[in-house]
N, C-alpha and C positions, 0 to 999 in steps of 0.2 A: 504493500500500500504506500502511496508516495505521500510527502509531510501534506502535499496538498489539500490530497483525499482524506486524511488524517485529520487536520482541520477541518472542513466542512463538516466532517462525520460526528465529531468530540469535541465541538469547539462551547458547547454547551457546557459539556461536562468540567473540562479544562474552567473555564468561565467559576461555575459553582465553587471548585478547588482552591482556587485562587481566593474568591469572597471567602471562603471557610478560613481558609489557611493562615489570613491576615490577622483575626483576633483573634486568634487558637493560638498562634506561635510567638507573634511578634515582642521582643523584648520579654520574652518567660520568665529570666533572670533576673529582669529589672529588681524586685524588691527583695531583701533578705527575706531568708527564712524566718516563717509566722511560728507564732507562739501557740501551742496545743497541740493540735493533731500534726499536722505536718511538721512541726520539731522535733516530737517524740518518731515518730516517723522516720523521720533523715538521720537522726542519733540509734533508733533501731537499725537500719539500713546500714550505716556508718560501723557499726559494732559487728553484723552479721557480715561484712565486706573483709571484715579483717578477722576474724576470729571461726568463720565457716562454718558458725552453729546456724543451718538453714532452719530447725526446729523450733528455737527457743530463742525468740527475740529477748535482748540484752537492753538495759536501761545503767549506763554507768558500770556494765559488768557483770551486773544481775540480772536474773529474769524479769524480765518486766511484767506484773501484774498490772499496773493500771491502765495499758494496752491489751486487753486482753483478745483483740480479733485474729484472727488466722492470719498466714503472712504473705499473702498473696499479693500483696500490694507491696510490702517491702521488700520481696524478691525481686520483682518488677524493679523496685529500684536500685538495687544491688546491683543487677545486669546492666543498666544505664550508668551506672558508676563506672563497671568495668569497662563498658562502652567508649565513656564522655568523658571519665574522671568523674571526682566529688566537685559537686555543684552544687549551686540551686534549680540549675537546668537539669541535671541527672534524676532528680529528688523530682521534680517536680514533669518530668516527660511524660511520662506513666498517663498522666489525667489527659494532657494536651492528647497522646493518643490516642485516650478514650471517648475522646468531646470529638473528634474527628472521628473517630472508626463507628461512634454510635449517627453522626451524618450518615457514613456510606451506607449504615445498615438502613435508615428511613426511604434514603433514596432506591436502595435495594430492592425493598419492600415495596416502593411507589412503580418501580420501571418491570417488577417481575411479577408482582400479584395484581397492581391497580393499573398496569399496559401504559401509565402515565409518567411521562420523565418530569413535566413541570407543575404534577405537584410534591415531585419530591422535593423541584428546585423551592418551590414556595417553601414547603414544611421546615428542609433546612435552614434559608435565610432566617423563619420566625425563630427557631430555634436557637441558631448565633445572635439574632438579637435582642434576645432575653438578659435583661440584667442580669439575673440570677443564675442563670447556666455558663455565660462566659463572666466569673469573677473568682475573686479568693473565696475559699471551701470547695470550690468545684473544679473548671479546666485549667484556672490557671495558677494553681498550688498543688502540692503534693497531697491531700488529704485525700479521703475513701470516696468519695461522695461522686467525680465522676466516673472511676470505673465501674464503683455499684450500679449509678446510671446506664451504663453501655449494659452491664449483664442480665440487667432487670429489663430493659427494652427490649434486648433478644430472647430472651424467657419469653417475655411476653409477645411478641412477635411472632413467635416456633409454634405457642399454645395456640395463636389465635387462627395462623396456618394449620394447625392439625384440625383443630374445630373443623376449618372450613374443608379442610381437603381430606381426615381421615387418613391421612397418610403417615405411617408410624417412623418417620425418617426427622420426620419435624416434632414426635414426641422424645424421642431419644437424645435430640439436642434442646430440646426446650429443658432439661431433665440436664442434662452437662453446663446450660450458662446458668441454670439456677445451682446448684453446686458451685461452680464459679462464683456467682454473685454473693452466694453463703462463704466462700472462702475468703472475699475480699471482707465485709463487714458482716458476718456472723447473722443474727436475728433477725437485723432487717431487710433480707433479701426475702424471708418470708412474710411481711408486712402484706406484700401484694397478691400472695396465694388467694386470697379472700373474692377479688376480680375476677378470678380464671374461675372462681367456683360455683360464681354469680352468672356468670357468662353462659358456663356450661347449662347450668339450669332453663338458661333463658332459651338456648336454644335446643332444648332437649334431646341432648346426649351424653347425660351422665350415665344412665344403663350401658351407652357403647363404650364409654371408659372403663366400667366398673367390669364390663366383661371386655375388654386387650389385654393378653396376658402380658403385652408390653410393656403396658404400663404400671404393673407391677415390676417388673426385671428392669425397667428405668426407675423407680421408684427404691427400689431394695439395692440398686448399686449407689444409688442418691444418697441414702441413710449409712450406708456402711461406711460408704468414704468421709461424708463430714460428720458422723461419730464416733470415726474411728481415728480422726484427727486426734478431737479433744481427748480421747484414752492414751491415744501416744502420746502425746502432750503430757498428759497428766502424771507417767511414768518419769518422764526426765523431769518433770517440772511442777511437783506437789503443791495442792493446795491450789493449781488452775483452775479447776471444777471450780470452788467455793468461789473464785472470783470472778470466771465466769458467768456464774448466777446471781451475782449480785452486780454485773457490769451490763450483760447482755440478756438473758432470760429474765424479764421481770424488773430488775432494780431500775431500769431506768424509764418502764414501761409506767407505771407502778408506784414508782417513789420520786420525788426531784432531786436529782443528782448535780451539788457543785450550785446549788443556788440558780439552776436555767429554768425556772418556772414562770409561766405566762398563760393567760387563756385560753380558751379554746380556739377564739377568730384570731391568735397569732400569726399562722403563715395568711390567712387570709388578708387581711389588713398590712404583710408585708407584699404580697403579690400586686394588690394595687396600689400603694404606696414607692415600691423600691425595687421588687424583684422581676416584675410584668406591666408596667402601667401602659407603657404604650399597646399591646394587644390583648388587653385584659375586656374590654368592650365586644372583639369576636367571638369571645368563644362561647356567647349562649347563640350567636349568629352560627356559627360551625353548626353548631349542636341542633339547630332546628333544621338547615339547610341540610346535613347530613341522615336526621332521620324521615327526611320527609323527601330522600331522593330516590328518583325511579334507578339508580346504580341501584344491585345488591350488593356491590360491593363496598360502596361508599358507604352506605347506610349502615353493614355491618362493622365496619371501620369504624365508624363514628362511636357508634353503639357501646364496642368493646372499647374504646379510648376512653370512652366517658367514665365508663364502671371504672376502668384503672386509674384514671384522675381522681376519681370522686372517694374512692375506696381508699386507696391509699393515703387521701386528705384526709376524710376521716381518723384513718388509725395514729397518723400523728398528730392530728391535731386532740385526741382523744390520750397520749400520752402525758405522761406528768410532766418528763422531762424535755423541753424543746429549745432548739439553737437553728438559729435562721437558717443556715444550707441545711437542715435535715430535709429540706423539700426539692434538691434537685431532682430528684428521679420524677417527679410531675410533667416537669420540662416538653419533654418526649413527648408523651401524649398531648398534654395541652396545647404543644404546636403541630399536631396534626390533628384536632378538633377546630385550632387558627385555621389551618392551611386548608380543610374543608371551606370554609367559606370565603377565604381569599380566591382560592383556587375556580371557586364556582362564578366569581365576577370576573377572574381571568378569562375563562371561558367563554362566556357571556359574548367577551366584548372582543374575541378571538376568532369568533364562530360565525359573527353577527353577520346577516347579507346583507342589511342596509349599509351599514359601515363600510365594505367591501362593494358597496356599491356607488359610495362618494370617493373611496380609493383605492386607488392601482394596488397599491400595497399594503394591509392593516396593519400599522405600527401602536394603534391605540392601546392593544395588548402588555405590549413591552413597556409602553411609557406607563400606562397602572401597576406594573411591575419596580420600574423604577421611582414612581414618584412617589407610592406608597414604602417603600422599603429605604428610601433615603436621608429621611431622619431618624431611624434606631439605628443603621450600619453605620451614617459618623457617630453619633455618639456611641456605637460597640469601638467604634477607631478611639475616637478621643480619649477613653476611659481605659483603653490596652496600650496606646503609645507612649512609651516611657510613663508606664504607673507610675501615678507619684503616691506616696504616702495618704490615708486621710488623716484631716487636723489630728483627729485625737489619736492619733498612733504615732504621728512625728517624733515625740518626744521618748516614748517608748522603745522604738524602735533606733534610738541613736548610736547604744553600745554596737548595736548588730553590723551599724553601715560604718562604722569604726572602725571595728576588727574586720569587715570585709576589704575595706581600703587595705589594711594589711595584708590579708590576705591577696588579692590582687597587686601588690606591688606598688601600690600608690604609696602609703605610707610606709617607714621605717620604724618600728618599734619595738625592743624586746624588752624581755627581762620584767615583767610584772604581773602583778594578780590582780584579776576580774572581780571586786567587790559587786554582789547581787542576792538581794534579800528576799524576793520571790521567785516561785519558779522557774530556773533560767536556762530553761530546755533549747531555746530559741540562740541564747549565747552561748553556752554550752558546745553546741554543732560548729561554730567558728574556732572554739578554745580548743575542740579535738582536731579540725582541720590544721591549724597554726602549730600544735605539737606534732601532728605530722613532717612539718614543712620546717619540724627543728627549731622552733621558735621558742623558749622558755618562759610560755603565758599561762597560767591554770585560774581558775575557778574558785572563788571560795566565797560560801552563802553566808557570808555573817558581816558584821561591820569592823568587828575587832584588825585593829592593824598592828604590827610591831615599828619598832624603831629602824630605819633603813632600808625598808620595803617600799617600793614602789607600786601602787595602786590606782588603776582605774575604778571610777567613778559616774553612773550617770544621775543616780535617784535622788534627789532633794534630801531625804532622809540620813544617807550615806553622806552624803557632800556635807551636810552641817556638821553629821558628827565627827568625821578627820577635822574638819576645819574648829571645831570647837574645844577640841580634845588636845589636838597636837600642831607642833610646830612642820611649816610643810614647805615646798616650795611645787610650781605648777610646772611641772616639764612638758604637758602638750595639753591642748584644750582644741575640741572640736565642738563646735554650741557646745550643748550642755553638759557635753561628756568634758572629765577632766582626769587628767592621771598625775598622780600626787607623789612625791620623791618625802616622805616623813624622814624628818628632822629629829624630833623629842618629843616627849609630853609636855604637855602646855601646865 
């Protein structure tokens, strides 16, 4: 095929890639490493990369108990380390791949079950320009939330193919990314079981379930491998069970874990507020457009998107414990409930023989295509080129872009200890990076200083009390970071 042909053919596709590829990748690096998940994460990763316990994720050396999910996400970033080196781009590729490779799976889905290429192109755009799918917690950090995304769309995709085609090839993998999706974050890959079960009713074939012996032998290889984790597990690493259960089974179902409690319209009030506001007005338009069209295929689409949107809001919004990305996995669906009725005014005005009868060429199509999509894809630009900080993490986040200048070669500094009085899983991942790299910087959670030690500084708290206690002089200051050369006691 000559590049010619090649374009003509793919120049769509090419096209869509490109839009994806822009807010998915661009500057991934830009921000240090976030504090919580994705620290404990890349200090997991960082620990298993050098000490080759693929088993028993490591916190400082020890078993990490307050990680308690499978390690399927920190393998993923092990190998990208080995790849790329220790980064924030290694730590953090894993998602980016996932918010991309769950695009190709939608358009998959659009161009092989629904015979249409441009509502996949729709689905995806609404998709990339969802606040809440391309941001931190999701594509572009190292956190669970977009791979569970990618594995729970393919479950649910495989399922909603077997419904309609009875073909036991789409139950068998529907039964593999759920396994997947349970390896990546544990319990809540099962949150969305509840959908497929509604579904199935709805469209009466749970007796054809209940007798494929398939799906028992995809079911019984299901349970064996992700409870036979947690007993290997439990052998080398006592007492996971117990925290298990109080991490994932329940405790956080159940109880407020960490002070994250909020009401019940939580994500709702974030989806049109912060996470979806610009397409949050389609999707009761998807939803009537979809079940009242003469497609069955459409209609069934819609149907089964709706239950997995609506079900799965539910169950977290019905949980004690809630943090704003627990709702990316909605994403998916809810832009292809959008893409129903964007897609249907595409059409519309694509098909139209009036239209086609004032012009030689209908462009109306494409320019609804671009005029509607041109204010959430700059601002998906705006808000991924060179992230910047928000206000209230500047200051927070200052040790980190410190030691990465060090890191990086921008600055020169050795020879001192990282004063950090909460959790400092986030600086922590630069301090092992930098001993790496032969640097004599460590770690130490407390305020207390000796005489002649040199000490960095960013926390108001730490800063008063070197400076109140003892005689000091400042040997570097970056804002509000300062590293302190002690003198005496005062």
């Amino acid at each position: 095929m000559s590049a010619k042909k090649f374009l003509e053919e793919y120049w769509k596709y090419l096209l869509l890639f490109f839009l994806i590829s822009i807010p998915v990748f661009q500057h991934l690096g830009t921000l240090p490493i976030r504090i919580w998940d994705e620290s404990r994460l890349a200090i997991n990763a960082y620990e298993m990369y050098h000490n080759g316990n693929w088993l028993v994720p490591t916190y400082e050396g020890s078993p990490d108990l307050w990680n308690t999910k499978p390690p399927l996400m920190i393998w993923l970033q092990v190998f990208f380390m080995k790849l790329m080196g220790i980064s924030e781009l290694s730590v953090r590729m894993p998602s980016a791949l996932a918010a991309l490779f769950t695009c190709v799976c939608l358009l998959l889905f659009s161009v092989r079950y629904l015979k249409n290429f441009w509502f996949g192109f729709i689905c995806n755009l609404v998709l990339i320009t969802s606040a809440g799918f391309v941001d931190i917690h999701s594509s572009r950090t190292g956190d669970y939330d977009a791979l569970l995304t990618l594995f729970l769309t393919l479950s649910a995709l495989l399922f909603f193919l077997f419904i309609e085609t009875s073909k036991n090839k789409y139950l068998y993998l529907f039964f593999l990314f759920l396994l997947l999706g349970f390896l990546t974050k544990s319990a809540t890959a099962l949150m969305i079981l509840p959908a497929f079960f509604i579904y199935t009713l709805l469209r009466r074939k749970m007796l054809e379930i209940l007798k494929n012996k398939h799906f028992y032998v995809g079911l019984s290889v299901t349970l064996f491998l992700a409870v036979g984790y947690y007993f290997l597990r439990e052998i080398y690493n006592p007492g996971y069970m117990d925290a298990v259960a109080i991490n994932e089974f329940g405790g956080r179902f159940f109880d407020t874990i960490e002070s994250h409690k909020h009401g019940f319209w939580f994500y709702y009030n974030n989806l049109i507020s912060t996470r979806l506001p610009y397409w949050m007005i389609f999707i009761p338009c998807g939803i009537a457009v979809g079940i009242f069209s003469k497609d069955e295929r459409i209609k069934n689409v819609t149907l089964f998107s709706f239950i997995a949107a609506i079900t799965f809001f539910i169950v977290i919004s019905s949980a004690q414990t809630k943090l704003f990305w627990y709702d990316v996995p909605l994403f998916p669906f809810l832009a292809i409930l959008i893409a129903v009725f964007l897609h249907f005014i595409f059409s519309f005005l694509k098909d139209n023989k009036r239209i086609f009868h004032y012009l030689k060429c209908n462009i109306i199509s494409g320019v609804f295509i671009f005029l509607i999509f041109l204010t959430p894809y700059r601002q998906t630009i705006d808000r991924t080129h060179k992230f910047k900080e928000y206000p209230y993490d500047v200051e927070f986040y200052k040790t980190s872009h410190y030691l990465r200048e060090i890191v990086r070669g921008k600055r020169d500094m050795d020879d001192f200890i990282v004063l950090y009085t909460d959790h400092p899983a986030h600086i922590l991942f630069y301090v092992d990076v930098l001993q790496d790299k032969g640097k004599n910087i460590s770690l130490r959670n407390k305020k207390e200083v000796k005489i002649g030690e040199i000490v960095l500084a960013s926390q108001d708290e730490v800063k008063q009390s070197i400076e109140l206690e003892h005689d000091y002089n400042v040997v570097d200051e970056y804002d509000n970071v300062k590293i302190y050369k002690i003198i005496g006691k005062k």
